[in-house]
C-alpha positions in Angstrom: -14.7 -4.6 16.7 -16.3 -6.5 13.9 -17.5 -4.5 11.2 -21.4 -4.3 11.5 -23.3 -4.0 8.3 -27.2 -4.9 7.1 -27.8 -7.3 4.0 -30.6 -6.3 2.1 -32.3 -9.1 -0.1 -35.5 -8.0 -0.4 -37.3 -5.4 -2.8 -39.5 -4.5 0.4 -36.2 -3.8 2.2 -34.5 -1.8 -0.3 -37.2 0.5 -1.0 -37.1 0.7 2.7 -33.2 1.8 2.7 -33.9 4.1 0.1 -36.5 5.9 2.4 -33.8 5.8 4.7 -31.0 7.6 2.7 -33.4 10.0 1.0 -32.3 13.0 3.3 -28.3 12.2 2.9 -26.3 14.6 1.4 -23.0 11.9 0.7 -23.3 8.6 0.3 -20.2 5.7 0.0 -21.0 3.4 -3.3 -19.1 0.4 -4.6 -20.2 -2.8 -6.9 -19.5 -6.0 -7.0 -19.4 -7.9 -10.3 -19.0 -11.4 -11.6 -16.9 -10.4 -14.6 -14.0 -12.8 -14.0 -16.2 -15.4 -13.9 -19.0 -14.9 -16.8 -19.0 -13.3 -20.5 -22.1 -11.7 -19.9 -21.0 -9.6 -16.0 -23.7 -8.3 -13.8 -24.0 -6.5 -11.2 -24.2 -8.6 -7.9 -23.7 -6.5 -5.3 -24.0 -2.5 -4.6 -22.5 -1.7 -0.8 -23.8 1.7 0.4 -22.3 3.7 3.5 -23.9 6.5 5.0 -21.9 8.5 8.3 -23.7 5.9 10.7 -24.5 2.8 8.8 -23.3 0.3 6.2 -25.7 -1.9 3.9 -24.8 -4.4 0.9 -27.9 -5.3 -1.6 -27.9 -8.5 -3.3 -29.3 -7.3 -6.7 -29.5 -10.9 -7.7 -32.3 -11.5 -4.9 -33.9 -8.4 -5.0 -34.2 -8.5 -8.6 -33.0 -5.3 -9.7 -31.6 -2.2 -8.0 -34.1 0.2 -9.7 -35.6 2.0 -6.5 -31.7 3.5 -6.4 -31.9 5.1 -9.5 -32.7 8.0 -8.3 -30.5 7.9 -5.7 -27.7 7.8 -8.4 -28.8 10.6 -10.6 -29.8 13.0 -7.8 -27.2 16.1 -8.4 -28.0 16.7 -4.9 -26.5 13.7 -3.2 -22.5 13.0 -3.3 -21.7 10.0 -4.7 -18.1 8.8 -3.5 -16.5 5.4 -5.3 -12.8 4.8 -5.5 -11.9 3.4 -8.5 -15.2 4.6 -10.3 -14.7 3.8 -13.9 -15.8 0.1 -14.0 -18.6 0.8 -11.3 -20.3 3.5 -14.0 -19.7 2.0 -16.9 -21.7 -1.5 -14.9 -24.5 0.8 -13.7 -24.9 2.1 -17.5 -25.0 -1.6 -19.2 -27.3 -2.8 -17.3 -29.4 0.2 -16.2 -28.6 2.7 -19.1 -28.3 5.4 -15.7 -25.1 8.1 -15.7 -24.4 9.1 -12.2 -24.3 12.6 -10.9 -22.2 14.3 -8.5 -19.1 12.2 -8.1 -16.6 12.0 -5.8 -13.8 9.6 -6.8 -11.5 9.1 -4.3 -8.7 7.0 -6.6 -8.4 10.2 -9.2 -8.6 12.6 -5.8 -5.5 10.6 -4.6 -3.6 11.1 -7.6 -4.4 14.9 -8.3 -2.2 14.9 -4.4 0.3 13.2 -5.8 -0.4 9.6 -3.9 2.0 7.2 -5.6 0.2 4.4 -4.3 -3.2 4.5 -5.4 -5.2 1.5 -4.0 -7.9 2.0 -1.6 -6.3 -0.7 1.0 -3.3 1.4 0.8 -4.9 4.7 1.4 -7.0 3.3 4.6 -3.8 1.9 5.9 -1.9 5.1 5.6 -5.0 7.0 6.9 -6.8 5.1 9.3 -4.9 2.0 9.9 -7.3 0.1 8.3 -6.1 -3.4 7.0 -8.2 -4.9 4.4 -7.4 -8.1 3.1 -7.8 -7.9 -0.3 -8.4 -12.1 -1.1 -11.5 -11.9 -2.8 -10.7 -9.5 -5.2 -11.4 -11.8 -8.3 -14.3 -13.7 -6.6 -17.4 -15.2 -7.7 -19.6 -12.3 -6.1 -22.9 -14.1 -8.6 -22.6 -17.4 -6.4 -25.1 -17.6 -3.8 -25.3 -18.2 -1.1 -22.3 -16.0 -0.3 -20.4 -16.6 2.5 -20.1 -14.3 5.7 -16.4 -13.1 4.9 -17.4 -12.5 1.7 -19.8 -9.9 2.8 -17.7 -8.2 5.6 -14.9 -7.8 2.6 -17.8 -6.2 0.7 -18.6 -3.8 2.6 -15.2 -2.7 3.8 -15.3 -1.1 0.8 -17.6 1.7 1.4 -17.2 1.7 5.5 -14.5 4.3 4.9 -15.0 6.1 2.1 -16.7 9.1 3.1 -14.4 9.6 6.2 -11.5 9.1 3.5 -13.7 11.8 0.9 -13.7 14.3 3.8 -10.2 14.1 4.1 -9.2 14.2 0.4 -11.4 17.3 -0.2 -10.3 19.4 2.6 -6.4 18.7 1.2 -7.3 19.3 -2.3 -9.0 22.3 -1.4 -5.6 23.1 0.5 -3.6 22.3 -2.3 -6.3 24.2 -4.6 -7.0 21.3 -6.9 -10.3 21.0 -6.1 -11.8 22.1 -8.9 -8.8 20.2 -11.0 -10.3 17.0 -9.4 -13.9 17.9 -9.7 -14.0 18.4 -13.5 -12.6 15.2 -14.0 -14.9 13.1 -12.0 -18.0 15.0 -14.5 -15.7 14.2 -17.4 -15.7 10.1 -15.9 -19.0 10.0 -15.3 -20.1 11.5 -18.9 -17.3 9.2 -20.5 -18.6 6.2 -18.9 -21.9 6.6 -20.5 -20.6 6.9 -24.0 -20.4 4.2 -26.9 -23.5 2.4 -25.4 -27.3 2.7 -24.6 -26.9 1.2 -21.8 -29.2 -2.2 -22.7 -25.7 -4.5 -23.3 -24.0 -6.4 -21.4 -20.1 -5.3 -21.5 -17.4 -7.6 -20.4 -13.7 -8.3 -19.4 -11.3 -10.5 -21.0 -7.7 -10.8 -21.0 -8.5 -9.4 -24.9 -10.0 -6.3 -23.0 -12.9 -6.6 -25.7 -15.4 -4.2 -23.9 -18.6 -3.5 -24.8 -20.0 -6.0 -25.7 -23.6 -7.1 -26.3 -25.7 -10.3 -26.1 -25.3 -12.3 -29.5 -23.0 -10.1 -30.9 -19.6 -9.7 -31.8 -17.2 -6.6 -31.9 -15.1 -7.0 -34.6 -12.0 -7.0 -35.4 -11.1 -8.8 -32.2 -7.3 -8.4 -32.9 -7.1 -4.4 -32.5 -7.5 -5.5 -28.8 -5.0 -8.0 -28.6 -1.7 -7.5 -26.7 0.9 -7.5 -29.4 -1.0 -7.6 -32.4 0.7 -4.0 -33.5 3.7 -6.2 -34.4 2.0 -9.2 -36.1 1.8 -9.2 -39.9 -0.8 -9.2 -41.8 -1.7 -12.9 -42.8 -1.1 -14.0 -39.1 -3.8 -11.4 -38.2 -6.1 -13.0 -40.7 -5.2 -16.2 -38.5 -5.2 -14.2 -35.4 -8.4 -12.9 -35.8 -10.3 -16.3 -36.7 -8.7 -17.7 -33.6 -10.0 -15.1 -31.5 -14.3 -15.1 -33.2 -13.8 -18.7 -32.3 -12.8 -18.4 -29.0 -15.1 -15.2 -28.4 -17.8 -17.1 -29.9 -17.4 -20.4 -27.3 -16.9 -17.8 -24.3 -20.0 -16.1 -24.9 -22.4 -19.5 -26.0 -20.7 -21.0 -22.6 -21.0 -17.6 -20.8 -17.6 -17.6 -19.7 -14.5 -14.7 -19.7 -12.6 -15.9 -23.5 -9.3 -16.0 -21.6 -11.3 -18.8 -19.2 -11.8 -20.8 -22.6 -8.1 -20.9 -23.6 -5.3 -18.4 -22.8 -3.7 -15.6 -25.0 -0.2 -16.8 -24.8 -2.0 -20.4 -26.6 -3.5 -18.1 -28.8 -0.1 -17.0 -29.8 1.0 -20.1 -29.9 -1.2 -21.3 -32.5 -0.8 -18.2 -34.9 2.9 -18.7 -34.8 2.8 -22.3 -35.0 -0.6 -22.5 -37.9 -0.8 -26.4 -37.2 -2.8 -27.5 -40.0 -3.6 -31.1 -38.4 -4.3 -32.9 -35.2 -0.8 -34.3 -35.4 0.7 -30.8 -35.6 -1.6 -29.5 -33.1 -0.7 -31.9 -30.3 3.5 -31.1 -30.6 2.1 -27.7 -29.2 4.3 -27.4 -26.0 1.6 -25.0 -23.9 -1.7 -27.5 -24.9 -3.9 -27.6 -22.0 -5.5 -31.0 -21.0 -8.5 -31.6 -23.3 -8.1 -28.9 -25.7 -8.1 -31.6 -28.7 -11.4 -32.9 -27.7 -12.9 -29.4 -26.9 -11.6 -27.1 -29.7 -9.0 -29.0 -31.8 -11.6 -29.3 -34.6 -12.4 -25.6 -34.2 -9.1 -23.9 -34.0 -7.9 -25.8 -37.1 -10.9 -24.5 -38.9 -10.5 -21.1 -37.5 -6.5 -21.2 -38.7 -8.0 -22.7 -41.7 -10.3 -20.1 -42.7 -7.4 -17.1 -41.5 -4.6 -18.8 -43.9 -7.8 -18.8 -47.0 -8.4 -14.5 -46.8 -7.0 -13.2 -50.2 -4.0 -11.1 -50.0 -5.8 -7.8 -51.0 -8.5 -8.4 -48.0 -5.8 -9.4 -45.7 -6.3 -7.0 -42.4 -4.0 -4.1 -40.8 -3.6 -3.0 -38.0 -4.2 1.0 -37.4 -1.2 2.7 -37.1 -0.6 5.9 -35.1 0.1 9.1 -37.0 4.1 9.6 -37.2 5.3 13.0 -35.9 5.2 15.5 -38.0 8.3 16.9 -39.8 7.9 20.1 -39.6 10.9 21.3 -37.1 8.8 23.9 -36.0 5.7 21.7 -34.7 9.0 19.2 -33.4 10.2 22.3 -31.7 7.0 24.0 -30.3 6.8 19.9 -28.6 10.0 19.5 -27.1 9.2 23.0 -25.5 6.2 22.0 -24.0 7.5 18.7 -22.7 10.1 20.4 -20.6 7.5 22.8 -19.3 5.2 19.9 -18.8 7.8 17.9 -16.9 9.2 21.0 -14.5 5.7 21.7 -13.7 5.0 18.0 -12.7 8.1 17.9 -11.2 6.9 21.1 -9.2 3.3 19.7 -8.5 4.9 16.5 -7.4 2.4 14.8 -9.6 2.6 12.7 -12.8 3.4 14.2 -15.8 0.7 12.6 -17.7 -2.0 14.5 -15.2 -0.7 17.8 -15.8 -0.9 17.6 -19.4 -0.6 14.3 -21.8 1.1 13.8 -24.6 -1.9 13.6 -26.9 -3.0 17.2 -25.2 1.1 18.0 -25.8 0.8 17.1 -29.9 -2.4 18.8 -30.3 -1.2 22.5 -28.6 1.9 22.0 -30.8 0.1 21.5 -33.6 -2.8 23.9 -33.2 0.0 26.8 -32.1 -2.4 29.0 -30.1 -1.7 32.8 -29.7 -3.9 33.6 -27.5 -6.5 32.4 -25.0 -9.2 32.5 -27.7 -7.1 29.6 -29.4 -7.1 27.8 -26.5 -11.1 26.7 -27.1 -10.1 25.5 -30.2 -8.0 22.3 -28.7 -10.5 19.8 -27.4 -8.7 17.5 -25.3 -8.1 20.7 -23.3 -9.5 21.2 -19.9 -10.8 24.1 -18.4 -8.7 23.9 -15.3 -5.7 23.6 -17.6 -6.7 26.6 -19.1 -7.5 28.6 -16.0 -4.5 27.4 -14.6 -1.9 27.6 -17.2 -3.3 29.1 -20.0 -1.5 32.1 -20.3 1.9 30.1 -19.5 1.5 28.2 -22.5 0.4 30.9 -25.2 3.8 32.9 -24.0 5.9 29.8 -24.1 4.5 29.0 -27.5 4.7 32.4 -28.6 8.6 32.8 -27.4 9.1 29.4 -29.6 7.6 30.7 -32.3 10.0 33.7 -32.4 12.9 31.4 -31.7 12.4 28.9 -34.1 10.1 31.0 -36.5 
């Protein structure tokens, strides 16, 4: 049977399905954006399912989406996404709004140890589902959109809450509930962080996120695939490449890596043509490219190649290890613990306890519980859970290796 839904495209009709949710205690959310397609991404569609029914609003007619504000920030309501992390962080740039009472059920999926973590492959091992996954990179912002498009959309949330249900009863089985739980308030507070909310963030092949109408986040190179190994006058050239390019993706509102690719862009800092001629022999040149940006990129190769040696840029490095045997020792011991317990668990070793969590209990050396506050990156299920496990292990290295 066809999957029946109701498009909303009207303010009228969506402060009217807001009226109609208000008494819900769980609601299925997911967005649609047009971030593949534009520098500036917006919102463009927001599919809501409730036990019974299934709606998709078309922001883009309606205007905005603000009658479901409330909605959103209601501690009363269960909110269930999969995948939640670029849906928050949307709903924040453009609506400066944090939602409350998650329920993601990607990060619930992996706290049970699900290997595959998609939500086509958790409704097909569920429910049988099959969701054809074709307009995954769309252009949700082009209107109007066509009928399959829709459907696709609101496959998405036409599930969910019969999927939540079952994820919640098993990790309430499995007692990670309350592992799960504090994670999704620890998305949904850092989702909301680094912004007010007012810019417009964006995706890129770069991953430069954040960003905000007429402005640039620089360096652009700390974001660049490989640029940890480049030296550093090629990431004086690096960098001028990339403000060029950054600068035409957002005046032509387009994704940079739709303007010209990364592996040209490392193509032209290796090569540093300083001509036309030189620029042509490029092997990967795209049709056009000398008409469009030739003049551009030998100005922004130009102007990389002119930084003075002692302004030249770095790139941060991480911290080596510490020396000290004991820390080195106190670390290896709480990898192997780390990994048997995983192992155990039958869950990734990085969700038990990661490694930045692994240097900083090493380094900090706790003795006791007390100690334990101390470590930030620590949470309190990790605590409650294995608190007292770690203090002794620590405590038996320190007498070891002391």
């Amino acid at each position: 049977m066809p999957l029946a839904f109701r498009l909303v495209e009207t303010l009228s009709d969506l402060q009217v399905l807001c009226d109609t949710i208000a008494d819900e205690t769980a609601l299925a959310i997911d967005i649609e954006a047009d971030s593949f397609h534009h520098y500036f991404p917006k919102i463009c569609l927001v599919q809501i399912s409730t036990r019974q029914d299934t709606y998709v609003v078309d922001p883009l007619a309606t205007g905005t989406i603000a009658p479901l504000l409330p909605v959103l920030t209601n501690d009363a309501v269960k909110k269930v996404f999969h995948g939640a992390d670029y849906d928050l962080r949307s709903l924040h740039r453009e609506y400066g709004v944090q939602v409350e009472n998650l329920f993601d059920t990607m990060v619930a999926s992996q706290y049970l140890g699900e290997k595959d973590l998609g939500l086509a492959a958790a409704l097909k091992k569920r429910f049988g589902v099959v969701l054809d996954k074709k307009f995954q990179k769309a252009n949700w912002s082009k209107r109007p959109l066509p009928r399959d498009m829709l459907v696709y959309a609101a496959h998405d949330t036409a599930y969910l809450l019969q999927l939540f249900r079952q994820l919640q009863q098993e990790l309430r089985r499995a007692r990670r509930l309350e592992w799960a739980e504090e994670e999704f308030r620890l998305l949904c507070r850092g989702c909301c962080e680094g912004g007010n909310g007012q810019g417009r963030g964006g995706h890129s092949e770069t991953s430069v996120s954040g960003r905000k109408e007429g402005t640039l986040n620089t360096p652009l190179f700390r974001r660049f695939k490989g640029a940890g190994a480049i030296k550093p006058r090629d990431l004086a050239v690096l960098e001028q490449i990339l403000v060029y390019r950054e600068t035409l993706a957002m005046r032509q509102d387009r994704p940079p890596f739709k303007v010209f690719g990364n592996e040209l862009v490392k193509e032209l800092v290796q090569a540093k043509p300083a001509h036309d001629a030189d620029l042509k022999t490029l092997p990967g040149l795209p049709k056009g490219f000398m008409s469009r940006y030739g003049k551009g990129v030998l100005q922004a190769i130009k102007k990389g190649l002119s930084v003075p040696d002692k302004h030249l840029p770095s790139f941060p490095r991480t911290r080596r290890p510490s020396a000290d045997p004991r820390k080195q020792a106190r670390l290896k011991r709480l990898k192997q613990w780390r990994d048997k317990k995983a192992s155990q668990l039958a869950l990734d070793p990085g969700l038990v306890c990661n490694n930045a969590l692994l240097e900083a209990m090493a380094a900090a050396d706790p003795r006791d519980m007390e100690s334990l506050d101390n470590i930030p990156a620590i949470k309190k299920w990790q605590k409650d859970e294995w608190g007292k496990e770690i203090v002794e292990l620590l405590s038996t290295s320190s007498h070891r290796f002391g």
